[in-house]
N, C-alpha and C positions, 0 to 999 in steps of 0.2 A: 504494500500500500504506500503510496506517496504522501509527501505535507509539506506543504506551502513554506509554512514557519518554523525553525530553529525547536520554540521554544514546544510548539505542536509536534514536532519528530520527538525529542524528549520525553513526553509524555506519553506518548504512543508506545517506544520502545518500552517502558519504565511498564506500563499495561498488558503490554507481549508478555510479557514472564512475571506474572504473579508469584509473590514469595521469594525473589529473588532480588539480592541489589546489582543493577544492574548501573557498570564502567563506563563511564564515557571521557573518551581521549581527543586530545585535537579542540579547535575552535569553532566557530560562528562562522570560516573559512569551510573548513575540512573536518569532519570526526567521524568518529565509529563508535559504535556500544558496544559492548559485549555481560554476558555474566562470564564468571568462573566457581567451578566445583572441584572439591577433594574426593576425585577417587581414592581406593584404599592403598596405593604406590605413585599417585602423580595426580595433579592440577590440570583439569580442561578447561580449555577455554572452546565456547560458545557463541559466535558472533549475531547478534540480532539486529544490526541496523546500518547502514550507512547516509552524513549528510554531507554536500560538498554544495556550491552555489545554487545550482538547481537544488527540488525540489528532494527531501529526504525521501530515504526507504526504509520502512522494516520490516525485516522479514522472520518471521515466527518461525523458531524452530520447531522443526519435524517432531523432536524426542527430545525432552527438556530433561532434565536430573530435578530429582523430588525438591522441593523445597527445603530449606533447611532446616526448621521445624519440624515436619512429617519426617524427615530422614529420622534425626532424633528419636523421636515416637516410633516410628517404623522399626528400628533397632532394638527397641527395649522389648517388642513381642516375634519380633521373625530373627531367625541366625544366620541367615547366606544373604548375597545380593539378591539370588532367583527368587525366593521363597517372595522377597519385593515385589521385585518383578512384575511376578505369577499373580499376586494378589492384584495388584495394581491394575493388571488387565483382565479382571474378574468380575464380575457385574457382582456387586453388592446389593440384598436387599434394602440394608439401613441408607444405602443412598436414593431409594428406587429403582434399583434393577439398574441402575448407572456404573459402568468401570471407574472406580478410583481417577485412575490417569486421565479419565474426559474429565472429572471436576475439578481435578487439577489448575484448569485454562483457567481458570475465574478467580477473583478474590472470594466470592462468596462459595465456590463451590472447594477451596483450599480451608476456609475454617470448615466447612463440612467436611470436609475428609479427618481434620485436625483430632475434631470432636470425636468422629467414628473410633480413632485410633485411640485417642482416651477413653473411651469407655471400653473398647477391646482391652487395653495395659489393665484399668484397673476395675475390669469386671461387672460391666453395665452394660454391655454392648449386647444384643437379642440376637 
């Protein structure tokens, strides 16, 4: 998606990846976004946007890395990466029949997953 204004690419990218603080490098000339995650031996980076005089871009990544909070959470009741994973693209009743990973995209559907995962840790979850 394109944008007109500096300050409208910003905020667009910053909305592309809910739960994430999302980098931005370079000026009002030239810049880029990006997020970055700890994998469990090395740091990815993740590009989400680019703005140069014309008009910005951002582009929403395909496969985004959980949130930092849900990772947290996610950790204290699953033990592998997959076991993640697997759940994450599992259609949940508590979300209505929704995968994890689709509510992810949203601020509101990232506290509803939050929630899911604390009442799973600490035994509330149906």
């Amino acid at each position: 998606m394109r944008y007109s204004t500096y300050i409208g690419w910003r905020r667009a990218c910053q909305a592309a990846v809910p739960g994430h603080k999302v980098i931005f490098e370079g000026s009002q000339a030239r810049a880029s976004a990006y997020i970055e995650y700890r994998g469990f031996s090395e740091t990815h980076r993740i590009d989400v946007g680019e703005w140069t005089a014309k008009p910005g871009v951002v582009n929403i990544p395909p496969l985004l890395p959980l949130p930092p909070r849900i990772e947290r959470l996610a950790r204290k009741i699953f033990t592998t990466d997959k076991a993640i994973t697997d759940w994450c693209n599992f259609p949940a009743p508590a979300l209505d029949g929704r995968k994890p990973d689709e509510k992810l995209k949203t601020a509101a559907g990232v506290r509803e997953v939050e929630s899911l995962l604390n009442d799973m840790a600490y035994g509330d979850a149906m």
